[in-house]
C-alpha positions in Angstrom: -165.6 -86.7 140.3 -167.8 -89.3 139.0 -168.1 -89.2 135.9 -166.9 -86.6 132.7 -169.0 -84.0 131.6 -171.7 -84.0 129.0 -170.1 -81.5 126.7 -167.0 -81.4 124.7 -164.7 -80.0 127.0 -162.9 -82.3 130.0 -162.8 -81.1 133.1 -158.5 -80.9 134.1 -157.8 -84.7 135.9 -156.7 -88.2 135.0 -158.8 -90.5 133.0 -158.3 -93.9 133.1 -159.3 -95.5 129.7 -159.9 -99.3 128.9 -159.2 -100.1 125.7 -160.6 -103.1 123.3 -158.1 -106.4 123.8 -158.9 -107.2 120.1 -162.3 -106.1 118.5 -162.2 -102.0 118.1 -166.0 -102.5 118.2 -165.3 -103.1 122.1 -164.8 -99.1 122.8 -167.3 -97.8 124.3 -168.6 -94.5 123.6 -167.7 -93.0 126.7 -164.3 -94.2 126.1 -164.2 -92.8 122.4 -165.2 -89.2 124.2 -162.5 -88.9 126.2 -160.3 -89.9 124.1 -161.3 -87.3 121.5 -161.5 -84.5 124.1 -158.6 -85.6 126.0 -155.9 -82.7 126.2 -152.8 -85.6 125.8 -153.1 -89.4 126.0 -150.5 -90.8 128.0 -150.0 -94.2 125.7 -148.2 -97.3 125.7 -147.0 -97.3 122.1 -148.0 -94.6 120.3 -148.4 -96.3 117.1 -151.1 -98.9 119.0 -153.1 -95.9 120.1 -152.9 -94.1 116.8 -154.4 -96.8 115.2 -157.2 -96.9 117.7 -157.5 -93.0 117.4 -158.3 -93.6 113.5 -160.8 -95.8 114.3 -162.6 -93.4 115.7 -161.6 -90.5 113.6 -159.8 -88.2 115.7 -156.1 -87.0 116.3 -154.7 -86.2 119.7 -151.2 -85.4 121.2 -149.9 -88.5 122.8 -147.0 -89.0 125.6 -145.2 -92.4 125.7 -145.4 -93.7 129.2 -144.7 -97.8 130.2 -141.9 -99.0 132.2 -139.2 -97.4 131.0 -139.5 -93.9 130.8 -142.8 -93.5 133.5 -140.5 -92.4 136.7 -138.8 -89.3 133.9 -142.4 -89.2 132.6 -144.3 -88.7 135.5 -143.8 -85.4 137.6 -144.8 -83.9 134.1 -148.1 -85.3 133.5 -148.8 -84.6 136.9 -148.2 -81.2 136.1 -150.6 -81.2 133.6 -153.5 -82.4 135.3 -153.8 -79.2 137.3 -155.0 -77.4 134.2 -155.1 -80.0 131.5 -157.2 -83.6 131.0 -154.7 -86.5 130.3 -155.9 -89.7 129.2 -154.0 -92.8 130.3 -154.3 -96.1 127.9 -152.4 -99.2 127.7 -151.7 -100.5 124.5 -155.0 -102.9 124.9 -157.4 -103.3 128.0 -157.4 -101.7 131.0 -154.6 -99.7 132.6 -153.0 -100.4 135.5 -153.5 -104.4 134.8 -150.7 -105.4 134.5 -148.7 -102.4 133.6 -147.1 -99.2 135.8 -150.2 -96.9 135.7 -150.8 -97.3 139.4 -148.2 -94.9 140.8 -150.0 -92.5 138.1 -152.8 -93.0 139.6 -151.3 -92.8 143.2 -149.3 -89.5 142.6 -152.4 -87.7 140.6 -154.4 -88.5 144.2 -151.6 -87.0 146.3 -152.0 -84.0 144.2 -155.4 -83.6 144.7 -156.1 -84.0 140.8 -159.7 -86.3 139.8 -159.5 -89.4 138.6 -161.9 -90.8 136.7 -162.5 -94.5 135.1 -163.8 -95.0 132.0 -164.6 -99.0 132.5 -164.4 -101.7 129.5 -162.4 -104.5 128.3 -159.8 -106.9 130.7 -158.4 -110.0 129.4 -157.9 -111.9 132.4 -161.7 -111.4 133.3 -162.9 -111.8 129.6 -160.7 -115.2 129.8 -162.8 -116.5 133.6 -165.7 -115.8 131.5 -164.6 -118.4 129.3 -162.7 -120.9 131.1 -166.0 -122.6 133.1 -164.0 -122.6 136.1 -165.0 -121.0 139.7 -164.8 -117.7 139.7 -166.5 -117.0 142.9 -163.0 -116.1 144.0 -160.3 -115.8 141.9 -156.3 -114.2 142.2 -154.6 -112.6 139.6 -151.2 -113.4 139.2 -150.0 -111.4 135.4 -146.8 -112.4 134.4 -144.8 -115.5 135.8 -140.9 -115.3 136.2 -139.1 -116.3 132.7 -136.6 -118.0 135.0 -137.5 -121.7 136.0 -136.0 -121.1 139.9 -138.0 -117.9 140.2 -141.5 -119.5 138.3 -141.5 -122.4 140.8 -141.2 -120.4 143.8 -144.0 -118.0 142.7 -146.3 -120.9 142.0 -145.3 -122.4 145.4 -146.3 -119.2 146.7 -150.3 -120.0 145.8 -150.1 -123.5 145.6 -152.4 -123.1 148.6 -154.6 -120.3 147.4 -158.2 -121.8 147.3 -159.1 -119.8 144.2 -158.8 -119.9 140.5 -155.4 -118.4 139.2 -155.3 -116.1 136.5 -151.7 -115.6 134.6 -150.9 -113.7 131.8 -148.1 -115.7 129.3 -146.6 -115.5 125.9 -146.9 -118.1 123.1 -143.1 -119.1 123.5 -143.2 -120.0 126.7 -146.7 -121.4 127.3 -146.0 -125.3 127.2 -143.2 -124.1 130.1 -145.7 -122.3 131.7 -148.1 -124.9 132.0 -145.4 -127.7 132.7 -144.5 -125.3 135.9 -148.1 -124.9 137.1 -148.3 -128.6 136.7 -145.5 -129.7 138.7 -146.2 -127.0 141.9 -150.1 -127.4 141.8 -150.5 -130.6 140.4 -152.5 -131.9 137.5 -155.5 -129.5 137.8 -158.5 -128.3 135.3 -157.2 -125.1 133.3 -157.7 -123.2 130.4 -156.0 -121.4 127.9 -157.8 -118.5 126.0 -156.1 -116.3 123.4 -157.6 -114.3 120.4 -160.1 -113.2 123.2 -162.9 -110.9 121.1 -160.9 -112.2 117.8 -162.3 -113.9 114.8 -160.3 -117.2 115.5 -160.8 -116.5 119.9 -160.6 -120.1 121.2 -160.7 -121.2 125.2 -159.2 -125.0 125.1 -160.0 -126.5 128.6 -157.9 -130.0 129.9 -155.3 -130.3 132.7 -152.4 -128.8 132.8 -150.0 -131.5 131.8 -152.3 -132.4 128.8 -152.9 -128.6 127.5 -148.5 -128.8 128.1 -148.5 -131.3 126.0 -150.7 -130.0 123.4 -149.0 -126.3 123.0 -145.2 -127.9 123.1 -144.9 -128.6 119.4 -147.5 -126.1 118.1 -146.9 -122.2 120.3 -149.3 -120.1 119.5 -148.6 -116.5 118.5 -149.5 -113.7 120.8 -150.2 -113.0 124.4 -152.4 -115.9 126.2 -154.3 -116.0 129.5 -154.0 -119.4 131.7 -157.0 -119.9 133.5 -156.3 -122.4 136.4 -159.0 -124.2 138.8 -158.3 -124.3 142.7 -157.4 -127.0 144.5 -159.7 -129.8 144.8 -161.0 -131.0 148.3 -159.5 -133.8 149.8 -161.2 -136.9 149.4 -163.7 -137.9 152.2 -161.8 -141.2 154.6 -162.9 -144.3 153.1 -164.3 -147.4 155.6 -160.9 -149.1 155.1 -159.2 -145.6 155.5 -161.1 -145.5 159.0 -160.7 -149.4 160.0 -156.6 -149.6 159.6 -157.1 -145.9 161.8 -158.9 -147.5 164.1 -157.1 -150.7 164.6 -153.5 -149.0 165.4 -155.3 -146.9 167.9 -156.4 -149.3 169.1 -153.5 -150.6 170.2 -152.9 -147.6 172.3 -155.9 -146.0 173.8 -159.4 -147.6 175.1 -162.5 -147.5 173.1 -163.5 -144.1 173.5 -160.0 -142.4 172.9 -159.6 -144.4 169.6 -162.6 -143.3 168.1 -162.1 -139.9 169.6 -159.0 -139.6 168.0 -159.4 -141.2 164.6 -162.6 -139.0 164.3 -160.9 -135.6 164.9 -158.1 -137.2 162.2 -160.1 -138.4 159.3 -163.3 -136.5 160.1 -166.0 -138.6 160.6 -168.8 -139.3 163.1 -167.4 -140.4 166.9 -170.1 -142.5 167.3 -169.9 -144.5 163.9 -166.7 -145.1 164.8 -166.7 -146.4 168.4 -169.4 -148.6 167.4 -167.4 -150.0 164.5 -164.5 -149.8 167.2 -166.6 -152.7 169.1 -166.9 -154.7 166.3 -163.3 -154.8 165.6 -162.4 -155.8 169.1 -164.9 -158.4 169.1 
């Protein structure tokens, strides 16, 4: 199933609604349909979806389901999809990001339900769209570890990850945050975007020691997305990186194996460097 019918009534299934991360005037159409039609809305708080359901003018019944109540929860919405359409939303952008709708998802497959996806908002890509960082590749990464021994040995785990790194983090502990990705990256080009589709959204840009610094005395309120560039490419050997090479090989191998050797090493041209090879002999 592709896509939910023209008219009123919802075909029986899952439909997987995003939701705006901010501005209401973010929910699409399609999205306010199904939510209006939907037989129940499975809902991360129900008092974050009611306000969204006023927005748009409509009541629905709505089932709490998030992390601790979704293993009771789910057998029975699962139920219902055989005869019923049941809405899933988180309590702002799209489910499943970050949040347990996947084995809802999973399970409503295994049943032979449809699932549909009503497409819209997601803070970490609305934040790559304003970091001005690569995003030609990118990892997600939601949540770090609020323990400092756990953090560093996630970000150890992607220190080599040659793509931008997208977290999720609190106001509290963002200075920490960024203090951690510092120390296990190193000092690379981030962002930090919060308010995203807000009046007062801002995306301040630096390294990640100086945006540490900047957020240590000052947390801002709310949940924040930490935009953070890949690593950078090693510097190219410089002509005195490949002389001292040259001249300690040199002292162990002929002509030829010198400058083979220091060119596989520092990865430069084997015949620049057996001619320069000459010149330091002579």
């Amino acid at each position: 199933m592709n896509a939910a019918p023209n008219n009123s009534a919802l075909s029986p299934g899952l439909y997987i609604v995003a939701t705006p991360i901010g501005n209401l005037g973010d929910l699409s159409p399609r999205a306010a349909h199904i939510l209006a039609h939907a037989d129940i809305i499975a809902v991360e708080d129900s008092r974050v979806t009611a306000r969204l359901l006023q927005h748009i003018g409509v009541r629905r019944p709505m089932q709490p389901y998030h992390d601790h109540n979704a293993e009771g929860v789910r057998p029975g919405l699962i139920a219902r999809m055989a005869t019923e359409s049941v809405a899933l939303v988180s309590d702002a952008g799209t489910p499943l990001i970050s949040d347990p709708g996947y084995k809802l998802v999973r399970d409503a497959r295994a049943a032979g339900h449809a699932v549909v996806t009503i497409p819209g908002p997601c803070a970490a890509v609305a934040a790559l769209t304003l970091a001005g960082l690569p995003t030609d590749r990118f990892l997600f990464m939601g949540f770090l570890p609020p323990k400092a021994g756990a953090r560093a040995s996630t970000i150890a785990e992607v220190a080599g990850v040659r793509a931008t790194l997208v977290f999720y983090e609190s106001g509290p502990r963002l200075s920490s945050a960024l203090a951690a990705l510092a120390e296990g990256l190193g000092d690379r080009e981030a962002a930090v975007a919060r308010e995203i589709t807000k009046h007062f959204e801002e995306a301040v840009t630096g390294t990640l020691s100086t945006l540490a610094a900047r957020y240590a005395d000052a947390p801002p309120k709310g949940e924040i997305v930490i935009v953070v560039a890949p690593p950078g490419e090693a510097a190219p050997a410089s002509a005195a990186d490949a002389d001292m090479a040259l001249a300690e090989a040199l002292t162990r191998l002929s002509t030829g194996q010198a400058a083979s050797e220091v060119a596989k090493a520092l990865g430069l041209d084997r015949k620049m460097l057996y001619a320069r090879a000459l010149e330091l002999k002579g």
